[in-house]
C-alpha positions as CSV (number, residue, x, y, z in Angstrom):
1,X,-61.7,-35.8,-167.9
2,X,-60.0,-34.0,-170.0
3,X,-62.7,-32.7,-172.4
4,X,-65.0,-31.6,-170.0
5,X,-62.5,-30.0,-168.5
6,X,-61.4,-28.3,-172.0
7,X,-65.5,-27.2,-172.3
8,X,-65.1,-25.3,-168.5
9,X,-61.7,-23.3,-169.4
10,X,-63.2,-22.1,-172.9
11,X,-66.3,-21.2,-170.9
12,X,-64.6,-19.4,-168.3
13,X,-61.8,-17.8,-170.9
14,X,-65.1,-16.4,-172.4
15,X,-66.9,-15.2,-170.0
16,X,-69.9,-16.8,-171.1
17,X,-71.4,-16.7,-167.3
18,X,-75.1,-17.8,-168.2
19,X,-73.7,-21.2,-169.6
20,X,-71.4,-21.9,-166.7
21,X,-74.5,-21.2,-164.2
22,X,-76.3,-23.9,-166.3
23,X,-73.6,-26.4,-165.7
24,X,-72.7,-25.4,-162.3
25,X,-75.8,-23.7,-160.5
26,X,-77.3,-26.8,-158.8
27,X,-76.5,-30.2,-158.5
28,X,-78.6,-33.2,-160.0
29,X,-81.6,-34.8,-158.0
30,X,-81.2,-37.9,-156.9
31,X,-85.2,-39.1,-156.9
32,X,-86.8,-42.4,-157.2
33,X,-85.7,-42.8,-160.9
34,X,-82.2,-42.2,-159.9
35,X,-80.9,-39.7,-162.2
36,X,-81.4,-38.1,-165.8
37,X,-79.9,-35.3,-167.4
38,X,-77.6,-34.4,-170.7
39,X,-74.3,-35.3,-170.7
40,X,-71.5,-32.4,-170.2
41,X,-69.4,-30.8,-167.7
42,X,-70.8,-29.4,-164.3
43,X,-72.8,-30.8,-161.4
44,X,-76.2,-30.7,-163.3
45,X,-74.7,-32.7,-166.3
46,X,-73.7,-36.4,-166.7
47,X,-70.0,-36.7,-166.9
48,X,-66.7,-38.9,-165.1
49,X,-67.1,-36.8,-161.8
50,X,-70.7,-36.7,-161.1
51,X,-71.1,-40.8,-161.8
52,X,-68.5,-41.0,-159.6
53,X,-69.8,-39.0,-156.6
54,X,-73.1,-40.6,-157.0
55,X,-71.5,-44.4,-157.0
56,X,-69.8,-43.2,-153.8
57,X,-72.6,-42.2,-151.8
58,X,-74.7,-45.0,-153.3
59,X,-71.8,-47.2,-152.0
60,X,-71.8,-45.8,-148.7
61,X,-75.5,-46.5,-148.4
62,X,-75.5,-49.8,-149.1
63,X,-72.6,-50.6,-147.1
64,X,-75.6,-48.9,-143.6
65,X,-78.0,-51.3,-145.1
66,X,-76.7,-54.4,-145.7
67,X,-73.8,-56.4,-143.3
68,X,-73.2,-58.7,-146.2
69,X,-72.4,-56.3,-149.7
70,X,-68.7,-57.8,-150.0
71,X,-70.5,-61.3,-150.2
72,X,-73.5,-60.4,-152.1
73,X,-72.4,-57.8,-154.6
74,X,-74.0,-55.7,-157.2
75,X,-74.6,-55.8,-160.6
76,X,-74.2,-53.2,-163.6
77,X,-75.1,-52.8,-166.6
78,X,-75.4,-50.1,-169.3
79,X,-77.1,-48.9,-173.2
80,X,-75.3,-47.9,-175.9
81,X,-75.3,-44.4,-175.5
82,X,-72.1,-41.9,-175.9
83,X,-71.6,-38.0,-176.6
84,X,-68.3,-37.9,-177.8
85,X,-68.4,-34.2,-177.4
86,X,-68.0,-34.1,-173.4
87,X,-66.2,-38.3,-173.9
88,X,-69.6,-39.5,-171.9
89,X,-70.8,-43.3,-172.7
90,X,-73.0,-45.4,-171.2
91,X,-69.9,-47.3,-171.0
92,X,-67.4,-45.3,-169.7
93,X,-70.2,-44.3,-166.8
94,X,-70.5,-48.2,-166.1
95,X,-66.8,-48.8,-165.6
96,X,-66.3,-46.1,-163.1
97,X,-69.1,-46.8,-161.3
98,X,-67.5,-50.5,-160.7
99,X,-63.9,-49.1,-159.7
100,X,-65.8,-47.2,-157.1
101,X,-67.5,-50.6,-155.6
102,X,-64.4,-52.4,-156.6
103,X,-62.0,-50.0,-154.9
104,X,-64.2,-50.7,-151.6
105,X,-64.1,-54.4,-151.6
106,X,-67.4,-54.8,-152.6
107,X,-68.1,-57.7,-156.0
108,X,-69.6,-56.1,-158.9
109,X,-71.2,-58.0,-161.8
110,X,-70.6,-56.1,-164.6
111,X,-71.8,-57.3,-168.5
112,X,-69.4,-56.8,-170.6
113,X,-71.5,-55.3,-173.4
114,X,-74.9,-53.9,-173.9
115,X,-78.2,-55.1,-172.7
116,X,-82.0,-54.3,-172.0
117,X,-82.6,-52.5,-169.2
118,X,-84.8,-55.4,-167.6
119,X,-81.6,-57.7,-167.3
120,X,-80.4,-55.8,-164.0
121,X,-83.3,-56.5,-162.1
122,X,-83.2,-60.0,-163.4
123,X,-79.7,-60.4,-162.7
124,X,-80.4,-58.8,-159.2
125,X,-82.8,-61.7,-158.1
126,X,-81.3,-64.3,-160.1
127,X,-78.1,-64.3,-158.6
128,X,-79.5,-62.4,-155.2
129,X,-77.3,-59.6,-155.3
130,X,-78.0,-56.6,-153.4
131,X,-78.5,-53.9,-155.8
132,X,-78.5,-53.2,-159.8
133,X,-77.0,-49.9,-161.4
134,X,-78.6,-49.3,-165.4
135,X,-76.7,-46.7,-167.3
136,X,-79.7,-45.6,-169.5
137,X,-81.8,-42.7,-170.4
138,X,-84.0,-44.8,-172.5
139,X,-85.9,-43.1,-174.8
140,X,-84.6,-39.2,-174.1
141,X,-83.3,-37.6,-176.9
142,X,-79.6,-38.3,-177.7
143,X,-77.7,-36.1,-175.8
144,X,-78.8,-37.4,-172.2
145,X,-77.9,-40.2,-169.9
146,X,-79.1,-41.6,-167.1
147,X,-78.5,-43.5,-163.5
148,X,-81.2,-46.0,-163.0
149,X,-80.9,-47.9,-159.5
150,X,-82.8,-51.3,-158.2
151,X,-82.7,-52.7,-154.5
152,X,-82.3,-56.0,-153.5
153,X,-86.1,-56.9,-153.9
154,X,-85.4,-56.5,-157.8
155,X,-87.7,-53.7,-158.1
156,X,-86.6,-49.8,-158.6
157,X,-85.7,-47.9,-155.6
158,X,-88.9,-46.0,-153.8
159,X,-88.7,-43.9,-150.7
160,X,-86.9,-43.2,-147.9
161,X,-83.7,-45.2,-150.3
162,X,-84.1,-42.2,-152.6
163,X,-83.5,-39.7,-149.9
164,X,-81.3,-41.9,-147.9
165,X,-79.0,-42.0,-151.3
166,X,-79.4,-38.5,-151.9
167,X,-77.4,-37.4,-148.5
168,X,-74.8,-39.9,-149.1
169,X,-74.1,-38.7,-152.3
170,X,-74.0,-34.9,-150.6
171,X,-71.5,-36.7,-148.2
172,X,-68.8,-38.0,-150.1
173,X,-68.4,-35.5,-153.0
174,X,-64.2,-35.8,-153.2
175,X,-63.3,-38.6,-155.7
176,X,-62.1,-41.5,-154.0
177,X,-57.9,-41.7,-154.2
178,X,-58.4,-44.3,-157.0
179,X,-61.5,-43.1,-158.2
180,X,-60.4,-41.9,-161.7
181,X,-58.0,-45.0,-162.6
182,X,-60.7,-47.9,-164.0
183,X,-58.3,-49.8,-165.4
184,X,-57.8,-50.9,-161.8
185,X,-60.8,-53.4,-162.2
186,X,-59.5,-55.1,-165.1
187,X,-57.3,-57.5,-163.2
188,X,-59.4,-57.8,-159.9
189,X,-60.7,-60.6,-158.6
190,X,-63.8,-58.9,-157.7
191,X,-65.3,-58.1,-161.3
192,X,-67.6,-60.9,-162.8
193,X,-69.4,-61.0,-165.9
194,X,-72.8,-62.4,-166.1
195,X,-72.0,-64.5,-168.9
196,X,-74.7,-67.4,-168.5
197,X,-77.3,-64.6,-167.6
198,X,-78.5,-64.3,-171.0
199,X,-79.5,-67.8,-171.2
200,X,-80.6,-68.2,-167.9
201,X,-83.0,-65.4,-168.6
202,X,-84.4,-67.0,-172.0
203,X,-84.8,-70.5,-170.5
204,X,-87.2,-68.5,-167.7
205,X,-88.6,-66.9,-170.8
206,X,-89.2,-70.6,-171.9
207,X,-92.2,-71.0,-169.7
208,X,-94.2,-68.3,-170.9
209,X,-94.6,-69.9,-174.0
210,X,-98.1,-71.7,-174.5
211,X,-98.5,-72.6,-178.5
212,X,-95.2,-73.9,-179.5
213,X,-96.6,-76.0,-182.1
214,X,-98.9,-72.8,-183.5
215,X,-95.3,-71.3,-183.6
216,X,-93.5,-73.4,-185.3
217,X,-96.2,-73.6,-188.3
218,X,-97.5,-69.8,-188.1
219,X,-97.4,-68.4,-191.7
220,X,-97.4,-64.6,-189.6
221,X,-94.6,-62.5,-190.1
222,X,-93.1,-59.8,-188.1
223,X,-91.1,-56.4,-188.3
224,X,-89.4,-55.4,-185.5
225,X,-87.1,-52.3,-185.1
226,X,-85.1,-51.3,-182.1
227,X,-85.1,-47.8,-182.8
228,X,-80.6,-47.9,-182.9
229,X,-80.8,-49.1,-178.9
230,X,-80.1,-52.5,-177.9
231,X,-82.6,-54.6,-178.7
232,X,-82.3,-56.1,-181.7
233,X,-80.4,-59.4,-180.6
234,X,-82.7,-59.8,-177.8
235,X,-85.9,-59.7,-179.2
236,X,-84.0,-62.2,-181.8
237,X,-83.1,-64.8,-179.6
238,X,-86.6,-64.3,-177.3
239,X,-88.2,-65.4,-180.7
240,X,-86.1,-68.3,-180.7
241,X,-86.8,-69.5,-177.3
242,X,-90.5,-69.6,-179.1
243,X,-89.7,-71.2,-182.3
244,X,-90.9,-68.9,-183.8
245,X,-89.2,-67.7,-187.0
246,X,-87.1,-64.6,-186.6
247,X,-88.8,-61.2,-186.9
248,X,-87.3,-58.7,-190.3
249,X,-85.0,-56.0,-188.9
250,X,-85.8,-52.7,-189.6
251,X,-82.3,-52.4,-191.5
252,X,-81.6,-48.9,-190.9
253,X,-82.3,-49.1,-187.0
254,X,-81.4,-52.5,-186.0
255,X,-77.6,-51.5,-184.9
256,X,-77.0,-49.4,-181.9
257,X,-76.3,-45.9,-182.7
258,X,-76.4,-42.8,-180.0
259,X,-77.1,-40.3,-182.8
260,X,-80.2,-42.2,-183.7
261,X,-80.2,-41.0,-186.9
262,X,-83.3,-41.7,-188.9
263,X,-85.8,-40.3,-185.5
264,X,-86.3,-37.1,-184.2
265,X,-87.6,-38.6,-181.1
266,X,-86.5,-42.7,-180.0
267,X,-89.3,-43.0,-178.5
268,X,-92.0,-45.6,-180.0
269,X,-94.3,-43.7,-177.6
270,X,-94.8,-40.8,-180.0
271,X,-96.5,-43.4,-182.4
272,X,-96.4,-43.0,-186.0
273,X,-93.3,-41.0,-187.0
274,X,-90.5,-43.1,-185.1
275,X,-92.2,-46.5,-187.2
276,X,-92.9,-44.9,-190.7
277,X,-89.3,-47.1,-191.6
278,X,-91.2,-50.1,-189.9
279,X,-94.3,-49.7,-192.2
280,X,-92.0,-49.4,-195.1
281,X,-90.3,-52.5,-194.4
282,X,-93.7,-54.6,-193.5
283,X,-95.7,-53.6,-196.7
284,X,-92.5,-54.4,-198.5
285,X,-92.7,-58.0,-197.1
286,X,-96.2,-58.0,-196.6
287,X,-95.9,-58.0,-192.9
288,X,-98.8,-57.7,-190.6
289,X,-97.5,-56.7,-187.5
290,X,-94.9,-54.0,-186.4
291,X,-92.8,-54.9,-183.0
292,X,-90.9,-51.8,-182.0
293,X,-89.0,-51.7,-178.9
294,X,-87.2,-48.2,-177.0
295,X,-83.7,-48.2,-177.2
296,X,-83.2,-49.6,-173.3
297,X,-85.9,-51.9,-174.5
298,X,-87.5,-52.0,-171.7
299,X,-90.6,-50.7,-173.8
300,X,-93.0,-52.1,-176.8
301,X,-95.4,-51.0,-178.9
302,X,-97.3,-53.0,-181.5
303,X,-99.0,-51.7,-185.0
304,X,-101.3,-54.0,-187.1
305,X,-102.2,-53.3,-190.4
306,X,-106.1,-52.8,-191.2
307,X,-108.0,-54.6,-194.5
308,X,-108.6,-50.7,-194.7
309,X,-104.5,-50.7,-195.4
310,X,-104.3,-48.5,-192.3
311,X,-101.9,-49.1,-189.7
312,X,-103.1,-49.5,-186.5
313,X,-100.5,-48.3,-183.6
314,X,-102.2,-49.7,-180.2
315,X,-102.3,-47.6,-177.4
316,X,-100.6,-48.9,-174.4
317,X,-103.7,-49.5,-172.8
318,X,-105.4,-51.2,-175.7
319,X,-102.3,-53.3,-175.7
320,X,-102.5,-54.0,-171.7
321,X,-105.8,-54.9,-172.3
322,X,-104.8,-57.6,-174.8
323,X,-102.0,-58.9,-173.0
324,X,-103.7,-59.3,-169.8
325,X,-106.7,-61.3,-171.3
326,X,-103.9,-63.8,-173.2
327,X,-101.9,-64.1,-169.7
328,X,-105.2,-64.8,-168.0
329,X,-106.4,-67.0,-170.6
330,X,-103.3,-68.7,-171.0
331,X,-102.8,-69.4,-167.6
332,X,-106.2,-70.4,-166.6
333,X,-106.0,-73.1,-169.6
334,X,-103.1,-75.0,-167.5
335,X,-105.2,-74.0,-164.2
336,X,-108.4,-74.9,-164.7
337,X,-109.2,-75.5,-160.6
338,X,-111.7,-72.0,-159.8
339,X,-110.0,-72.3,-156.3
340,X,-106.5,-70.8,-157.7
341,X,-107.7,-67.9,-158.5
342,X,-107.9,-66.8,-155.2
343,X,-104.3,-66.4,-155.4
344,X,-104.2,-64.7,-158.9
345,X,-102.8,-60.9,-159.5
346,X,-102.9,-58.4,-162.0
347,X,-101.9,-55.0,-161.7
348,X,-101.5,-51.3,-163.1
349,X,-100.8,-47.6,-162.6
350,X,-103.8,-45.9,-160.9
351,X,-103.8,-43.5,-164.7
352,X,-104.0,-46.6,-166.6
353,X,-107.0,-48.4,-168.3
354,X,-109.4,-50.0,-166.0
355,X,-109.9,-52.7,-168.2
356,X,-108.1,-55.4,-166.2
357,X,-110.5,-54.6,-163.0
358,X,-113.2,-55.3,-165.3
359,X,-111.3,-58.6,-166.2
360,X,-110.9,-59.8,-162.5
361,X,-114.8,-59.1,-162.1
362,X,-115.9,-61.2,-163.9
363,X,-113.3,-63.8,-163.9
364,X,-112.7,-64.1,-159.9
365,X,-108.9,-62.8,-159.6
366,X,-107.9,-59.8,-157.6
367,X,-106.8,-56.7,-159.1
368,X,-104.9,-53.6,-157.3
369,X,-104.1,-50.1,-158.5
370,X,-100.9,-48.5,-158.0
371,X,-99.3,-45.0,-158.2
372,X,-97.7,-44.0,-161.6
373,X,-94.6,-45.7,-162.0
374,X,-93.0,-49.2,-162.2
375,X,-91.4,-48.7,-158.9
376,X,-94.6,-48.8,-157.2
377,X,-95.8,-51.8,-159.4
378,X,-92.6,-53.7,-159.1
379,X,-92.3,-53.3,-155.3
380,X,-96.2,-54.0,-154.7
381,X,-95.3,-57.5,-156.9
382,X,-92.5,-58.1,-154.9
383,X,-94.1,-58.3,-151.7
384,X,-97.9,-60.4,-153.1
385,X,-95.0,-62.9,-154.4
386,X,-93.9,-63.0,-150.9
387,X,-96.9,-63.5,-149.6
388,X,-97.1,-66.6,-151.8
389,X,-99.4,-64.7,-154.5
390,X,-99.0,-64.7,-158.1
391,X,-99.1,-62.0,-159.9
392,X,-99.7,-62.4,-163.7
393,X,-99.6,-59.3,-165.4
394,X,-98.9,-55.4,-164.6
395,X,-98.9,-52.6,-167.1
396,X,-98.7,-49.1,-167.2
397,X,-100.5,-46.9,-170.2
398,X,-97.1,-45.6,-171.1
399,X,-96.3,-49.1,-173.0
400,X,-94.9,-50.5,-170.1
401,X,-95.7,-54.5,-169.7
402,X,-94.5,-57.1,-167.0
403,X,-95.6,-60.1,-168.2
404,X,-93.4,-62.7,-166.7
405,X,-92.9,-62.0,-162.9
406,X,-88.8,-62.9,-162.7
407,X,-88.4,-59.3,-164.0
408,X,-90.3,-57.2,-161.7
409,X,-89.8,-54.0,-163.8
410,X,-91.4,-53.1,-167.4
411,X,-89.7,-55.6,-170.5
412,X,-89.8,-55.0,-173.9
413,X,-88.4,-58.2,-175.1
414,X,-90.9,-60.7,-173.0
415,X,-93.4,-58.6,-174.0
416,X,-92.6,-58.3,-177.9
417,X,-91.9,-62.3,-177.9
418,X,-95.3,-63.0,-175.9
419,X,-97.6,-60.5,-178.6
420,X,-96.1,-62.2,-181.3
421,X,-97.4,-65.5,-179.7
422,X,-100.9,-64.0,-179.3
423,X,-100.8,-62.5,-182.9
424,X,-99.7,-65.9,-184.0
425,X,-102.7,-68.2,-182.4
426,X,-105.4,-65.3,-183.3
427,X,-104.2,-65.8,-186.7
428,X,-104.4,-69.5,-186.8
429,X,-107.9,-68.6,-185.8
430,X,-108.4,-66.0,-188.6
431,X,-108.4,-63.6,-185.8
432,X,-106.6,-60.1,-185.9
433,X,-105.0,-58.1,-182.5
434,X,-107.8,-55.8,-183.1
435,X,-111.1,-58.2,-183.7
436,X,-109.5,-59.6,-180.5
437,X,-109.5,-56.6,-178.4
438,X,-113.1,-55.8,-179.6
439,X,-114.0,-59.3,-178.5
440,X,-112.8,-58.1,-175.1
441,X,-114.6,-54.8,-175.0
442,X,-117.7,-56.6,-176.0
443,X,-117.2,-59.1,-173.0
444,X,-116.0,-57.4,-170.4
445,X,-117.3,-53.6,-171.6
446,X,-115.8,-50.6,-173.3
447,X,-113.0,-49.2,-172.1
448,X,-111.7,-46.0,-174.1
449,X,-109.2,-43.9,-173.2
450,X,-107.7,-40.6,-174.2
451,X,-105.2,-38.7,-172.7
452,X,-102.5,-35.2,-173.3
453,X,-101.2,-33.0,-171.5
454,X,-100.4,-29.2,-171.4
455,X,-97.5,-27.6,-171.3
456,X,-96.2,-25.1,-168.2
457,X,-92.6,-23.9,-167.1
458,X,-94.2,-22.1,-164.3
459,X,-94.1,-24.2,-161.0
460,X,-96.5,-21.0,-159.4
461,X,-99.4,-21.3,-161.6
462,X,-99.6,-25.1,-162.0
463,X,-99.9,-24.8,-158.1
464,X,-102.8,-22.1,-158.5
465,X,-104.3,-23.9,-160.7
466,X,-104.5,-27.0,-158.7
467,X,-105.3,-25.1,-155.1
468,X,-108.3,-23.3,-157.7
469,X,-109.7,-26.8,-158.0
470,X,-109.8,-27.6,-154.2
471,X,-110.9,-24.0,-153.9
472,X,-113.6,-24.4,-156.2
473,X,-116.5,-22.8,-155.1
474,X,-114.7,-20.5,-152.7
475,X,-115.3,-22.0,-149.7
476,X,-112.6,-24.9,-149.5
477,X,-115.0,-27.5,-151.8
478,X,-113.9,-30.0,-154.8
479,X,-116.0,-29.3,-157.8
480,X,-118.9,-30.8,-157.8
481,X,-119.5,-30.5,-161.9
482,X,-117.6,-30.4,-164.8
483,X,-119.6,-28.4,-167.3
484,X,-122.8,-31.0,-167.6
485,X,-120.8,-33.8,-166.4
486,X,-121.3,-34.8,-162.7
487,X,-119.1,-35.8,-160.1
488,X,-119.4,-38.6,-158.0
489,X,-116.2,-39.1,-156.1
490,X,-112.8,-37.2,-155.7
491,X,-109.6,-38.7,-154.6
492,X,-106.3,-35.7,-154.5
493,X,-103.1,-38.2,-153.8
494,X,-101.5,-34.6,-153.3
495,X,-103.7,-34.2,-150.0
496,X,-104.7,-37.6,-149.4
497,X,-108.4,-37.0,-149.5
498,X,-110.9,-39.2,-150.9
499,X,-114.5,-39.0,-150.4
500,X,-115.1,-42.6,-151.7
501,X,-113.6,-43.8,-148.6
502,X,-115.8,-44.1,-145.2
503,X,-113.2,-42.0,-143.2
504,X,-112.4,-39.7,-146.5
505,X,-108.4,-40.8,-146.5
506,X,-106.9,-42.1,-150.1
507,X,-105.9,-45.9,-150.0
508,X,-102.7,-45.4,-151.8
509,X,-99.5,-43.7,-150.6
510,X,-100.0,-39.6,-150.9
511,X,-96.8,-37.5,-152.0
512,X,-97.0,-33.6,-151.2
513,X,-94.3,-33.0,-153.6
514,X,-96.4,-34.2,-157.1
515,X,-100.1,-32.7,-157.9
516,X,-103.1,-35.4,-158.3
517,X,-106.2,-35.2,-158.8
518,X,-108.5,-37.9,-160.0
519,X,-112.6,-37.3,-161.0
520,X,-114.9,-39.8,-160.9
521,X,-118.3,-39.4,-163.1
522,X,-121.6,-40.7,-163.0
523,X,-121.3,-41.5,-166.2
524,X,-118.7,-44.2,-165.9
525,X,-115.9,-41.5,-166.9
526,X,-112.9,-41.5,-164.4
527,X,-110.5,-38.4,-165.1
528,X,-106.8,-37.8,-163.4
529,X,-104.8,-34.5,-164.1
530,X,-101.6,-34.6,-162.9
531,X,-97.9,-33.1,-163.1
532,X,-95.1,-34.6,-164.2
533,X,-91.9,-35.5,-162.5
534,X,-89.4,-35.0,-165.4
535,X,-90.8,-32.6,-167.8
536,X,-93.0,-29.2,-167.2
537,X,-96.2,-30.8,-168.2
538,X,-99.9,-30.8,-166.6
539,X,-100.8,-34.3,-167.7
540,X,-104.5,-35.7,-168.1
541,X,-105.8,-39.6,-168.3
542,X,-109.3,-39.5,-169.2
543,X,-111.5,-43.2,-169.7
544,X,-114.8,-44.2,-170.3
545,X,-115.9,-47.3,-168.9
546,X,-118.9,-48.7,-170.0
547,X,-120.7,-52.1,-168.7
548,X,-120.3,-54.9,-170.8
549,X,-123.5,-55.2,-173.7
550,X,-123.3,-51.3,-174.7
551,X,-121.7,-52.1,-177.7
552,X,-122.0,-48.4,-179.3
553,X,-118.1,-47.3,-179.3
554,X,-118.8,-44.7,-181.5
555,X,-121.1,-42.8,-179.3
556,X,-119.0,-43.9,-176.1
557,X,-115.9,-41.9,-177.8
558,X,-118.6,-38.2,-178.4
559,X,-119.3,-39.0,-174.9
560,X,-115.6,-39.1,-173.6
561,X,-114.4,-36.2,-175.9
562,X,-117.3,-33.9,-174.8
563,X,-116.0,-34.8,-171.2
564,X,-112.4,-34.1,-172.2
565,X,-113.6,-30.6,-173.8
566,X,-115.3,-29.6,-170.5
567,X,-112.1,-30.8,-168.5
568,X,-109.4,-28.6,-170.8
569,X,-112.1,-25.4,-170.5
570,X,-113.0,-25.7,-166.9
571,X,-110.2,-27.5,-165.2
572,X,-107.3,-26.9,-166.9
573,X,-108.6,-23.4,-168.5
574,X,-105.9,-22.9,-170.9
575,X,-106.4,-19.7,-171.7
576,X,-106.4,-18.2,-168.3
577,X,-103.6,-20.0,-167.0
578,X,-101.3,-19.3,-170.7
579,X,-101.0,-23.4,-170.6
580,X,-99.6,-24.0,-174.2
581,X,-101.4,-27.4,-175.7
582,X,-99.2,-31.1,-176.8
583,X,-98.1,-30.1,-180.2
584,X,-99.6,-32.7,-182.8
């Protein structure tokens, strides 16, 4: 690549040593989210040479686990990302990574122009390929990329594949003779595109629609931005599959755009400051609801405006909680026979809400916990479908939703199309998203959450501080207190101890590699610190669950902030441990 080859001579001409030992000092990790990192020159960037070494040993490793690749094939796919700096796109990346399969003989599927993030692993069982490549860093600021990498189950990769991948990729590190020349798969008989896909995947969509006739006559309007990714045609035509009249554009963000312009972030997750155009636009045309998707749309959050004139961005648990009652509701409409339920799912991220547990209580399905992470959600699905299960509804507090099991990965655009069904037979009942979700917490109990993290760069202290909390009392013991809050059980997934447990061994799958701790109170709070595995941050989930009837969520949220205070001073004790706070 010529301009990333330009950026290493002026480097080197210069002698500018520190940058070059940025670029060239280690080599990417391959993990279990595949890979993300900025775009540039040098092994720890994303540029022509690195896709292609990590296409090659991903090639190699599917070739030791599955006889049949040349037949079954793979599909690709990719955002609209590009740094024209360094001549990366989310484009260019996807091309080269089909001459590498294409150069081996192997079929590659590759769309022709951009799409959500949840179409690979849709494509993946729909035409029962054997693995799906996403070039996307979804909502990381502009300059990055990313390699995202689903097996032939349709869910994202989880271990030993991550490892396995990893040494191919250390194994074949010289370019393939033809690995450079992607015109080659212009002409070949071996590159597809996935033309019907699109429809195929909105005539699934199809079925999850259970009020056509409240959608065709709703008087609700919607806003919906894409935050310049790709998701404005999507959620578009998902509305269509619904009848439901198309949602307004946020003009300014509708069309793809890698500089993303009008947000310092793209990530709806931040909450107010990426929609601010998307309130603009909805008071304009007196819009209710705000739809916003990431730019992979693969996420969604929703904002309803209060009779206060406040808008009201839902959490991503408040919003699991709402679209897990609807799916449940919904489906048990058309199921009315108590005996089904025996077969019925839901599922979320062991640092999500609780709510759905509280759900299945009462209601008679099962519900299971996961570790953080779609992967572990997806994968989990994948095998209770197997087992002849359904599974309804997953979620993860980071405004992740699966809501329709043929993607078995987090989908913005199912899950923007199915809220704006809710939002459309709540209104037909003079209901709002938020009298709806208060219904919930009335019937099923409180749930409130809060959750933040700290900031650390230091890999030595975050250890300290978590060996200090196994090591509380000095003599190898858990805490057994948290300022006036009591303890009641432990689980560390770091160590794989749980005293809940009759033989005091965690359920779930431990990893040594990631600190986790979760608290449980007598109180009804449940607390989990953790560390994440992309940025240097101590996270915390903190919830108070309270039994259905106390109806008081003003004093439930003093209760859960005075339990947060005592966690940040005694846990996470920011100020001996020079842990900087989230910036508001």
């Amino acid at each position: 690549n010529p301009l990333t080859l330009e950026t290493v001579k002026q480097l080197t001409a210069a002698g500018r040593k520190e940058e070059l030992q940025k670029c060239f000092g280690a080599r990417m990790e391959f993990g279990t989210a595949g890979l993300r990192a900025p775009m540039g020159a040098g092994i720890s960037c994303m540029n022509d040479l690195t896709i292609i070494q990590t296409t090659q040993g991903f090639c190699r490793y599917l070739e030791e686990q599955f006889s049949d690749l040349k037949e079954r094939g793979i599909v690709i796919s990719f955002d609209a990302r590009a740094h024209p700096p360094s001549g990366g796109s989310s484009r260019r990346f996807a091309r080269l990574a089909a001459t590498t399969f294409i150069s081996k003989g192997v079929p590659v599927h590759l769309f022709s122009d951009i799409t959500p993030t949840p179409f690979v692993p849709y494509t993946v069982l729909h035409l029962k390929l054997r693995a799906g490549i996403m070039i996307t860093a979804s909502h990381n600021p502009k300059e990055d990329s990313g390699y995202k990498v689903y097996w032939d189950n349709g869910a994202q990769i989880i271990s030993p594949h991550d490892k396995g991948i990893s040494q191919a990729i250390e194994q074949n590190l010289e370019p393939w003779p033809q690995a450079w020349d992607d015109s080659l798969i212009d002409g070949s008989p071996l590159l597809h595109s996935p033309t019907s896909i699109s429809n195929d995947y909105f005539e699934d969509l199809k079925k999850y629609c259970f009020h056509r006739s409240v959608n065709r006559e709703t008087r609700e309007k919607f806003v919906h931005t894409s935050v310049h990714g790709v998701g404005h045609e999507f959620v578009q035509a998902a509305f269509k599959a619904f009848d439901l009249a198309p949602p307004e554009a946020v003009p300014q963000q509708k069309d793809p755009d890698p500089e993303f312009p009008t947000v310092k972030y793209p990530n709806p997750e931040e909450g107010k400051g990426v929609l601010t155009l998307s309130f603009a636009l909805a008071d304009k045309i007196k819009a209710k609801i705000v739809l916003a998707n990431d730019p992979d749309a693969d996420r969604l959050a929703v904002a309803e405006k209060q009779d206060s004139g406040e808008w009201r961005v839902f959490s991503g648990n408040e919003l699991g909680a709402l679209l897990g009652w609807w799916l449940f509701t919904s489906w048990k409409e058309k199921n009315p026979d108590r005996n089904a339920l025996k077969d019925i799912y839901m599922l979320s991220s062991t640092v999500s809400s609780k709510i759905l547990r509280a759900i299945a209580l009462k209601e008679g399905f099962h519900f299971e916990e996961t570790l953080t992470g779609f992967k572990w959600m997806g994968n989990r699905a994948r095998q209770l479908i197997d087992q002849g299960k359904t599974v309804l509804f997953a979620f993860e507090e980071a405004i992740g939703y699966m809501c329709c099991p043929f993607v078995l990965d987090k989908d913005g655009v199912s899950a923007a199309v199915i809220s704006a069904e809710l939002a459309s037979f709540l209104a037909a009942k003079n209901l709002s998203l938020s009298q709806q979700l208060k219904a919930i917490y009335m019937e099923y109990g409180y749930h409130i959450t809060k959750a933040s993290y700290f900031i650390c760069h230091d890999q030595g202290i975050i250890r300290k501080l978590f060996e200090n909390l196994r090591n509380y009392d000095g003599k190898s013991n858990y805490p057994k207190t948290c300022g006036k809050f009591e303890i009641s059980a432990i689980r560390d997934l770091t160590t794989g101890y749980d005293n809940s447990q009759r033989d005091k061994k965690a359920v779930l799958p431990t990893s040594k590699s990631s600190q986790m701790i979760t608290f449980t109170f007598a109180n009804g709070g449940v607390a989990t610190m953790r560390t994440s595995g992309t940025e240097p941050k101590i996270k915390y989930y903190a919830e108070l669950c309270a039994p259905p009837g106390n109806s008081d969520p003003e004093q439930l949220k003093k209760e859960l902030d005075e339990l947060v205070n005592a966690i940040e001073e005694h846990f996470f004790q920011p100020q001996k441990y020079n842990l900087q706070p989230k910036s508001e």
